[in-house]
N, C-alpha and C positions, 0 to 999 in steps of 0.2 A: 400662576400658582394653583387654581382650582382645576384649570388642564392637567397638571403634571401630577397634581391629584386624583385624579379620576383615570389616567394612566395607570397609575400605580393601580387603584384600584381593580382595575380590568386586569392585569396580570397576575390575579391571584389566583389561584387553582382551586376550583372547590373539589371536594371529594361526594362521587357517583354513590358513595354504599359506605353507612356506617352503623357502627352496632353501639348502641346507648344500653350501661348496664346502671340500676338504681334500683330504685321502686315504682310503684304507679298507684293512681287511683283503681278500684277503687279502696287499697287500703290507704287508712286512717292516721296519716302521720308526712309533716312538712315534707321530707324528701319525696314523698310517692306526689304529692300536689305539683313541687317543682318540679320534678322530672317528668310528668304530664307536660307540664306549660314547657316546658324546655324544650319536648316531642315534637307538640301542636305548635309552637312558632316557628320552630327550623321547617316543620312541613309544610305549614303556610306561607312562609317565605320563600322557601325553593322548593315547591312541587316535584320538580323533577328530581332531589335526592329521594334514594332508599334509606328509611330509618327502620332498624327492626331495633326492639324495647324488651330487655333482658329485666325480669321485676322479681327481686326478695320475694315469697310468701313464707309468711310465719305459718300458714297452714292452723291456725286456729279460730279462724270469722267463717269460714265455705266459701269466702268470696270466690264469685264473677266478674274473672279479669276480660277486657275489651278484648273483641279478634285483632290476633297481629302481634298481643303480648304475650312474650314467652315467658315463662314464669320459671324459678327457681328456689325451690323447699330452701327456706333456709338455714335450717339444723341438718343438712342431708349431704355428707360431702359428694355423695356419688353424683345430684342432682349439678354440681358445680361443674363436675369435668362434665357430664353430657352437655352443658352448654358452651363450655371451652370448643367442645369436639363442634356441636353446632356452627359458632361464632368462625371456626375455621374453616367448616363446608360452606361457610354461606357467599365465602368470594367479600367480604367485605375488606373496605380499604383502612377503614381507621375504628379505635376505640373509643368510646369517652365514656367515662366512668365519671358516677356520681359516689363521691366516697363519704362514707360516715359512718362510725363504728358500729353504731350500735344496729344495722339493719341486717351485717353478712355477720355468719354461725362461727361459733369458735371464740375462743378467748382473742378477745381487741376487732374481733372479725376476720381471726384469719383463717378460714376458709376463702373467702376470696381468692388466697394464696393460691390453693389449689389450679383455679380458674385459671388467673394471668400465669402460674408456669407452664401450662400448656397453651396458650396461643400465644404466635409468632405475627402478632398484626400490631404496628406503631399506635400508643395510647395519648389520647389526652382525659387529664383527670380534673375533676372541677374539687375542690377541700370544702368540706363543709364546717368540719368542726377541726382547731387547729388549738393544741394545746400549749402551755405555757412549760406545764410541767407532766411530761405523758409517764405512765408509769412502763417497766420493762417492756411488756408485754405490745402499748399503742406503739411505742414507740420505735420495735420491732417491725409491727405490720407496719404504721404508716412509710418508714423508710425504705421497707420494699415495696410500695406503691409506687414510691417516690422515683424508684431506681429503673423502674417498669414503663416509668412516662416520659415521652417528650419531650411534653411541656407541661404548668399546670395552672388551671386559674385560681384564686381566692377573690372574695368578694369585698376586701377592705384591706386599707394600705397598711394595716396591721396582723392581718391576715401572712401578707408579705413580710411584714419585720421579722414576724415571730418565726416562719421556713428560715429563712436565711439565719437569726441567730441561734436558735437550738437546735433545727435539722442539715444545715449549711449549704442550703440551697445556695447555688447562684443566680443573682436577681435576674439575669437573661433569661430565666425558666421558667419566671414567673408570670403570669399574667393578671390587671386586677379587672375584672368584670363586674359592676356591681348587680344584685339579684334582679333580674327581671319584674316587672311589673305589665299588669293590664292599661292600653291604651284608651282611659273611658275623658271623658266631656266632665270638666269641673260643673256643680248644682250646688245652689246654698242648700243648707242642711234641710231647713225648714219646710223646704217645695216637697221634700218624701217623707217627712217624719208620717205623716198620716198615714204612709201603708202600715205599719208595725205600732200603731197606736200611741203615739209617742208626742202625738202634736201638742202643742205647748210647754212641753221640758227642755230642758238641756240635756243632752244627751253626750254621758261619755261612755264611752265603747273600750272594751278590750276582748279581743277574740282569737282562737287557737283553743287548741284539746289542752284542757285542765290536767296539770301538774303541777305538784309540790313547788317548784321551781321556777312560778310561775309571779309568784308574790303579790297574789291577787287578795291575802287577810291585808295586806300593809293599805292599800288604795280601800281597801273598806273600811279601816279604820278611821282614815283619813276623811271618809261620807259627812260624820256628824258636821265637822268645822266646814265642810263645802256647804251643807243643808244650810247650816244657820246663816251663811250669807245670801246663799242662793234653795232657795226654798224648793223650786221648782227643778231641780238637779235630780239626773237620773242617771244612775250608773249600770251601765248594761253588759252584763257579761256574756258572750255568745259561743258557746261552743261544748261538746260532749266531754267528759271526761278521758283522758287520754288511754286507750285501751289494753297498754301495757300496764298502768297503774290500778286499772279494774280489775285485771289477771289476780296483780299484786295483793292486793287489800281493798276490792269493791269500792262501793263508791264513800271510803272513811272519810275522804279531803272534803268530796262535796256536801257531805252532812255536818263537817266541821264550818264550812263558809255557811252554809245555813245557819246553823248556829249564831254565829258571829252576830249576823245580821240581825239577828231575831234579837240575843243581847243587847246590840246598841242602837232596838228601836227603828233599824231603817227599811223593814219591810216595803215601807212607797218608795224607796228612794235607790234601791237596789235589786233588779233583776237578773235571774238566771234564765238565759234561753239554752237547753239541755236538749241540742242536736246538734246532728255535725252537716251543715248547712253548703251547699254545692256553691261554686263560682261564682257563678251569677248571683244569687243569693248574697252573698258573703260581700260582695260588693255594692249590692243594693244599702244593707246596714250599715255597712262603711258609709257611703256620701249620706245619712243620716244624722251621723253623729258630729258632734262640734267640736269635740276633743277627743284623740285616741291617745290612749293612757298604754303604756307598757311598766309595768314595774317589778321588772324579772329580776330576777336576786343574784344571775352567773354573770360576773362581773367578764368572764372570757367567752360569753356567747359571741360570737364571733360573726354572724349573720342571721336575721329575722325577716321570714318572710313576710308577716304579719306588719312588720315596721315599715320593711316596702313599700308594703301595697299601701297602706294609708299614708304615706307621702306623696303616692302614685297617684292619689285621688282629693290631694291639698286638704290634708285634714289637720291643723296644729295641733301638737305634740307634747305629750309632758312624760318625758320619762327616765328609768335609773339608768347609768353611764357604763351598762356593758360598753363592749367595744364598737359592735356595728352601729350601736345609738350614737357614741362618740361621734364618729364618721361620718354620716349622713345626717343628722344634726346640727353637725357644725355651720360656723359663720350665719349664726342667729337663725336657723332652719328649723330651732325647736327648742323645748323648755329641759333639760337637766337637773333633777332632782337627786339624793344622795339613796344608796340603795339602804331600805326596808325605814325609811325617813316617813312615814305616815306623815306629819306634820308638812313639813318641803310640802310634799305633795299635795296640800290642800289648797297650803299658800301659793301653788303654781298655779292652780286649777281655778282658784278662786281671784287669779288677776287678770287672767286670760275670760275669765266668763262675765268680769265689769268691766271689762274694756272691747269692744266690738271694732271697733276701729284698728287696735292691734292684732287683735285675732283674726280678721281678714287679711291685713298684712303679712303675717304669719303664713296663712292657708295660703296666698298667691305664690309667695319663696317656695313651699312645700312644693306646688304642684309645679313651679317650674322645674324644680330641681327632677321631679319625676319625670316628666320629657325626656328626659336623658339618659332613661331607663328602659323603655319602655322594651318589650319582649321581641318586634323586630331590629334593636340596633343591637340586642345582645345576641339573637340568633345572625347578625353578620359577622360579629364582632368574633362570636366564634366558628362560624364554620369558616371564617378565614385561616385561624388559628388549624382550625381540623386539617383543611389545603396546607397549612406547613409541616403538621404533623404528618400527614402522608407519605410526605418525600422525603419522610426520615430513616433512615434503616433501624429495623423492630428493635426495640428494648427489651432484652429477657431477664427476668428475676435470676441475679448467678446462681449457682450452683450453691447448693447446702454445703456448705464448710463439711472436712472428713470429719465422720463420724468416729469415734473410741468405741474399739471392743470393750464387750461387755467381761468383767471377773466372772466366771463360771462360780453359781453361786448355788449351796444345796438349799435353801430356806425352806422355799417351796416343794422342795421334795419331800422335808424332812417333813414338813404341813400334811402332805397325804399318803406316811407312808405311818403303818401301825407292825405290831407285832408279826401280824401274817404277811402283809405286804406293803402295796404302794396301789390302793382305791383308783378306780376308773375315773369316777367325773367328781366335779363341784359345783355347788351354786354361788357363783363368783368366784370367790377363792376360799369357800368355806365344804372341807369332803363331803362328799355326798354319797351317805352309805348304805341308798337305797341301793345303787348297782353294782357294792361289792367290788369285785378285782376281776381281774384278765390278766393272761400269761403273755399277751402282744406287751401291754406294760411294764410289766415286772421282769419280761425281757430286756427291752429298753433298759432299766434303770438298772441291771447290772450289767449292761458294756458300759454304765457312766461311770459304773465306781473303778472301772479300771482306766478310767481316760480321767478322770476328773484332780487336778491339781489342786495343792493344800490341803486334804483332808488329816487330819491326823488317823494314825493308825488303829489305833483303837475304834472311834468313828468308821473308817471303813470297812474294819474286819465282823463291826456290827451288822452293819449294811447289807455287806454283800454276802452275810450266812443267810438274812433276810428274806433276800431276793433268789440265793442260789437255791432254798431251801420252798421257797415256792413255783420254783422251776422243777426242781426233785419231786414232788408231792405233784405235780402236773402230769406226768409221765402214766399212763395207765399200760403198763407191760403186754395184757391181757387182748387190747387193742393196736399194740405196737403204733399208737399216737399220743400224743400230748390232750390235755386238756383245756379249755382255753375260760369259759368265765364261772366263778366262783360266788357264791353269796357271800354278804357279810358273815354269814354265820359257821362258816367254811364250808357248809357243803356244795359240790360240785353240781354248777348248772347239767351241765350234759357229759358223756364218757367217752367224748371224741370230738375235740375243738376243729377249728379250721386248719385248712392246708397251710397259710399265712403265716398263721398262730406257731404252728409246728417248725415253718420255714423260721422264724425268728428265735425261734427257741435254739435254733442249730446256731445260729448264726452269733446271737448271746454267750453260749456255750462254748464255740469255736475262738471268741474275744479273748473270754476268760480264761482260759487254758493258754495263750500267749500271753495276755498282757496282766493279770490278776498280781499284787505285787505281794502275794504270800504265795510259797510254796503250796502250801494244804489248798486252797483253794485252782491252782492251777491242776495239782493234780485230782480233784475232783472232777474239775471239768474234763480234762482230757479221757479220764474213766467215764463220765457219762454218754460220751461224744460216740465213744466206740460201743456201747451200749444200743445209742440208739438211733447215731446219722445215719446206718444200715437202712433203716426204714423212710428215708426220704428220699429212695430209688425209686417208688410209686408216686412222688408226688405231680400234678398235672398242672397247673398254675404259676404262669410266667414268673410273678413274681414272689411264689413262696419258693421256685426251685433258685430265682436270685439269693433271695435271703438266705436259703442253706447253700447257697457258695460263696457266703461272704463267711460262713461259719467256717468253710470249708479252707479258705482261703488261709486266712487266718491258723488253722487247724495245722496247716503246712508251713506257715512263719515259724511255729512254736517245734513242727516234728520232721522236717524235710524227707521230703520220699513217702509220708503217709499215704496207705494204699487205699485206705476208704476214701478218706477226702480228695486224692487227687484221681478218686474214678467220676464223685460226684463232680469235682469240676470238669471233667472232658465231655459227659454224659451229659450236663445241662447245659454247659457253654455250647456245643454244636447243636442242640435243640432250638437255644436263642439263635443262632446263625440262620438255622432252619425256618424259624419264624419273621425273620428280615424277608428271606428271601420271600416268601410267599403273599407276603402284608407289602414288602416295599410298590411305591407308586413313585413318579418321577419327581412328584413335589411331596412327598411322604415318607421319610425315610428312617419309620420306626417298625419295633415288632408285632403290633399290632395295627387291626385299622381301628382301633379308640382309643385314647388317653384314659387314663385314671388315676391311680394317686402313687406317690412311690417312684414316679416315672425314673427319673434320674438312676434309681439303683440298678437297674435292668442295664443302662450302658456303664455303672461302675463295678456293679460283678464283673462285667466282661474286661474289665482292664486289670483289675483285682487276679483274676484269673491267668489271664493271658500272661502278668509278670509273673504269676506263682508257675507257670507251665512252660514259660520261654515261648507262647504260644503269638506271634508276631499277626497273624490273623485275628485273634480273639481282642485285642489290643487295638488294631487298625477298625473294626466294626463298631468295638465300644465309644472309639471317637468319635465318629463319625454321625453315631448316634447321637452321641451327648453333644456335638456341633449344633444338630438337626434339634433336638429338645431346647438346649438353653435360645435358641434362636426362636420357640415358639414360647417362651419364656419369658420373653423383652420385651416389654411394653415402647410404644411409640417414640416414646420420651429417655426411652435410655434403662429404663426401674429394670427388675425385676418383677414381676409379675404369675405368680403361680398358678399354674391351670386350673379353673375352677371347677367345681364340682358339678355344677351347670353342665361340662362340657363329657362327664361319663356318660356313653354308650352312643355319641355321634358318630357314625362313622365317617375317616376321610373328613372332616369338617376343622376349620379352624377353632382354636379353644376359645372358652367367655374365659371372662375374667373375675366370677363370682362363684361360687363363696370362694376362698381361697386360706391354706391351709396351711400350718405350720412346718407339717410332715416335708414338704415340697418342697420347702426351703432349706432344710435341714438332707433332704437327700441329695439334693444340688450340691452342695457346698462339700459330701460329702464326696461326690461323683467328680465334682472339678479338681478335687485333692489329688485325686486319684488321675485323672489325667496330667496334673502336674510333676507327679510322680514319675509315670512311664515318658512325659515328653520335655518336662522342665521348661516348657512354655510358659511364661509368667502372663498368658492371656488368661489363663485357668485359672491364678490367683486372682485375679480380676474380678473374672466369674463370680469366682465363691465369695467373694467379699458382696457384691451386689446383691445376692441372693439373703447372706448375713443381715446385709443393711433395710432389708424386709423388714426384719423385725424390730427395728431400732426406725421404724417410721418413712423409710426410701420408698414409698410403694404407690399406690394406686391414687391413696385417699391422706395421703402424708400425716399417717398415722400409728401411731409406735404401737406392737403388737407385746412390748415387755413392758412387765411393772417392777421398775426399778429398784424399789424398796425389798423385795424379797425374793427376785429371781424368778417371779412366776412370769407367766406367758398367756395370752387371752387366745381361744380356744377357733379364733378364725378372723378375717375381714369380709365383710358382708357388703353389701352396698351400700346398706345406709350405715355403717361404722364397723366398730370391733364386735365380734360375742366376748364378754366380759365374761361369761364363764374361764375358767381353770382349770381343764382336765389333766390326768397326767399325760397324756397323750402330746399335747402343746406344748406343757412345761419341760417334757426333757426333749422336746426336738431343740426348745433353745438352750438347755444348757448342753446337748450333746452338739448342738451347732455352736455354741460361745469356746468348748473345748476343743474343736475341732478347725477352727478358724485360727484359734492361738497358736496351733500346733503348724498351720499351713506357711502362717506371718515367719514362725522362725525356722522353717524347715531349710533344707537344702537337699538339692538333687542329682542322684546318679539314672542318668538316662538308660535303661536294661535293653533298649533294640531300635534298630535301625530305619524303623518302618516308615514307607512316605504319609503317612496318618503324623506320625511325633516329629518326623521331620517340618 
């Protein structure tokens, strides 16, 4: 039997390389200590595996993590995928995640998320805290832990109940490994008290970082009736206030237990040792004391390393009947008192400190039971486990359920749009009228009122006098240009705005005059177009001659045969042609050698164009283009990803992925319409929907860049999250992208040419 044993055993496969993600020393809290000791005994036990040590930082102590630990911001989603990305350069074979909510960023911790849906390496997960009753949110994340892993341990057979009957684990997935423990030499109490001054008391100990939750007033209360039988009793509490609760409310708790004390007189009889006291240490005080007292109040703590380790070291036991005390307690291992039972508890403490004879009996059970713990049979026990996860094929977090287009909604427009127009920026979602208006936005926000569904009439003939009317007053005849930013107080910044500026004015203009659904209003526009598209024959910038040929384009839906617009479009479509050729590279296959922002529009004029022209060339290049862009677009993973801002004036260089812009996403989508148009390829619908679902959170940092509540739009994605500002600039890229997606979902297509581009 013990041969066929030890066969088995040999045929287990350990794994060469694996990546441990938790916390670490040296911060201040149970998981960072365990997942140390978790480190240090799989490397001690098998020197020859690679562990690299992925560790939360809250970033608020300055800690100095050991060399070797890779460390992870923990409110930073960007910091998560750079270790995703790591964890997958680094050749490793398996994962094991130490999980607990409360150490990864995000509501339940889901940031994490971020992490596991980008690596493709098989996980084992260890549960630390397992809920009875988890609210939406845990419950969420932990299931997609759950779905991500192999296999998983818990540290108590209840641990196990509770997966299987609220998360419907199957028990083949479970493993129970109980918490490791240090392998020290049982010592009567008495032989160490003299180092910590302690010789001739009784000594009961409880230690770990002070929290509310900790139920350290009940066990003080309970002092007086220990005193009075046992005079020499000293109740030691060892350890620093817990550093989250410091953040919280300073040190209120521990002034409170001071208190207490002072109240009921037990000054001799109750110590605070107020440090957080390293390993060694922490085990010295342990084999000093004669009783360890735990009297936590979370009846579903579910594992205590603290309760461990003083088993670990045969220390008899009095304490309230969480779960993991249940368990490791059992079959007379230790004394159960009722939780926040001050009395119990004195009457436990005080039968145990007259009776010497059962109280070694007691401490002998404890520390055999600790034998059985000890940190090298849990470091075999799992990297057997790691060796089957290995040879498992990866578990990926599925796919986000489709998301629902968003109702194109005005709220937020109507937030920053006053008498004269629609205001540049805000601080948050509040206008900000230091910088006044610009004619780029107020272009914008009248092609929405001719695209935008449900308005009532009245509302939009408001609107769009608004807006038309600060495009009129833009116009400086005298300069044959536009004007582009405006002060609050309307007078004009400068008497001659940008090319851009000018380019979108054409193109706003050109909308309105096809799609405006009042007469008065289309014929204003079509009257100003010829006024003043004339003068967008001088313009020199790729993408303000795009934007006045999407005017232009447009211009010729509404007037067929128009001879201004249809010079402007042959005059800058073979200009763009012109600039392919001369920028194109074999792996480059745009009009410039740098990216910038807008890109998309550049290959949707040219299809825009090309149907308006029957032009089969201008149409076949725009593709081609727009192939080549949304392909530098795509993130690893599949997302959307918009070129960042990072990535202006590289040349020839692949794009970053930061900052990343609303604009980008809304010209895409706007650009893919447009190829689906001319090719009725439903790849292009595709497109546009990914780009769409940018905003709705599909992205880098799986984070929604719309606030649902009012239509607004946050003004970018950054590294480390959203810019929560609101400008207009953000907000009608989504609602001109939420109108322009609904339009695509229900369109249908007449294919207008033959070309092997649409073919």
């Amino acid at each position: 039997m013990n041969n066929e044993a030890s066969g088995q055993k040999a045929q287990i496969k350990l794994p060469g390389h694996i990546a441990v993600i938790g916390n670490s020393v040296p911060r201040r809290c149970g998981i960072a200590t365990f997942t140390t000791d978790t480190v240090e005994a799989m490397r001690a036990r098998f020197p020859d595996m690679r562990i690299d040590l992925y560790a939360m930082d809250e970033g608020h102590d300055g800690l100095v993590y050991p060399s070797g630990v890779t460390t992870v911001a923990q409110h930073d989603p960007a910091s998560y995928l750079a270790a995703a990305r790591a964890i997958e350069a680094s050749g490793t074979s398996a994962i094991w995640l130490q999980h607990e909510y409360g150490i990864f960023g995000g509501p339940a911790g889901e940031m994490l998320l971020n992490l596991l849906r980008r690596t493709d390496i098989p996980m084992l997960t260890t549960l630390h805290t397992i809920l009875e009753r988890p609210n939406p949110d845990e419950r969420r994340v932990l299931e997609a832990v759950i779905r991500r892993s192999a296999r998983l341990i818990v540290m108590s057979d209840m641990g196990r109940e509770i997966l299987t009957r609220v998360h419907g684990v199957p028990d083949r997935m479970i493993k129970v490994i109980p918490h490791g423990v240090p392998d020290r030499t049982y010592v009567d109490p008495d032989s160490v008290k003299a180092l910590f001054g302690f010789a001739e008391r009784k000594i009961l100990l409880t230690f770990g970082l002070i929290a509310p939750d900790k139920g350290i007033d009940h066990m003080i209360r309970a002092m007086p009736s220990i005193v009075a039988e046992h005079p020499d009793a000293l109740y030691v509490v060892l350890g620093a206030t817990h550093p989250n609760i410091i953040r919280q409310e300073g040190e209120t708790l521990r002034k409170f237990l001071h208190a207490l004390v002072h109240d009921l007189g037990l000054m001799d009889h109750v110590r605070f040792i107020d440090t957080y006291v390293d390993h060694d240490a922490l085990l010295d005080y342990l084999q000093a004391a004669d009783i360890y007292v735990t009297p936590y109040n979370n009846p579903a703590q579910i594992t205590s390393g603290t309760l461990s380790y003083s088993i670990a070291l045969g220390k008899p036991v009095v304490s309230t009947p969480y779960i993991h005390a249940t368990e490791i307690l059992a079959d007379s291992h230790g004394v159960l008192v009722g939780f926040g039972d001050s009395e119990a508890m004195a009457n436990a403490v005080n039968a145990l400190l007259a009776d010497n004879p059962a109280r070694a009996a007691l401490a002998e059970r404890a520390y055999a039971r600790g034998r059985t713990m000890i940190w090298s049979k849990m470091a075999e026990t799992a990297a057997a486990l790691l060796g089957e996860v290995e040879m498992t094929r990866p578990v990926r977090i599925p796919a986000a359920p489709r998301l629902e287009y968003l109702e194109p909604d005005l709220a937020a427009v109507i937030r920053m749009t006053d008498a004269t127009g629609m205001l540049q920026h805000s601080i948050y979602s509040v206008p900000n009228r230091e910088h006044g208006y610009c004619l780029d936005d107020n272009a914008r926000a009248l092609i929405l009122m001719s695209q935008m569904p449900g308005m009532s009439e009245g509302e939009r003939d408001a609107l769009t006098s608004i807006y038309a009317s600060f495009i009129q007053h833009a116009w400086n005849p005298e300069r044959g240009r536009f004007r582009n930013f405006m002060r609050f107080d309307r007078s004009w910044v400068e008497e001659e705005g940008s090319e851009d500026s000018f380019g979108r004015a054409i193109w706003s203009i050109g909308v309105t005059a096809r799609d405006a659904s009042a007469g008065k209003h289309c014929d204003w526009a079509a009257t100003l177009f010829d006024q003043v598209a004339g003068h967008s024959h001088e313009l020199g910038s790729p993408r303000a001659q795009a934007f006045a040929m999407l005017g232009a384009a447009a211009m010729q839906d509404a007037h067929p045969g128009h001879g201004l617009s249809k010079r402007l479009l042959e005059q800058f479509g073979e200009q763009l042609l012109s600039l392919l050729h001369v920028s194109r590279r074999p792996d480059w296959a745009w009009f410039e050698a740098v990216l910038a922002y807008d890109n998309a529009r550049l290959s949707e004029t040219l299809l825009r164009a090309g149907k308006s022209l029957g032009r089969a060339d201008f149409m076949d290049c725009g593709l081609a283009t727009l192939e080549w862009i949304v392909e530098q677009q795509t993130a690893p993973e599949g997302h959307f990803r918009a070129i960042g801002t990072d990535s202006f004036g590289r040349e020839y260089l692949p794009p970053l992925p930061f900052d990343q812009q609303p604009l980008e996403a809304h010209a895409t989508i706007d650009a893919c319409a447009a190829a689906f148009m001319v090719t009725g390829n439903r790849r292009w619908r595709h497109e546009a929907e990914k780009a769409y679902y940018w905003f709705l959170g599909r992205n880098d940092l799986d984070l929604p860049l719309n606030s649902r509540e009012d239509g607004g739009c946050f003004d970018g994605l950054m590294p480390t999250g959203v810019n929560r500002n609101q400008g207009a600039e953000s907000i009608l890229a989504l609602q001109l992208a939420s109108c322009a997606i609904l339009r695509l979902s229900q369109s249908s297509v007449d294919v207008p040419h033959s070309s092997s581009a649409a073919a």
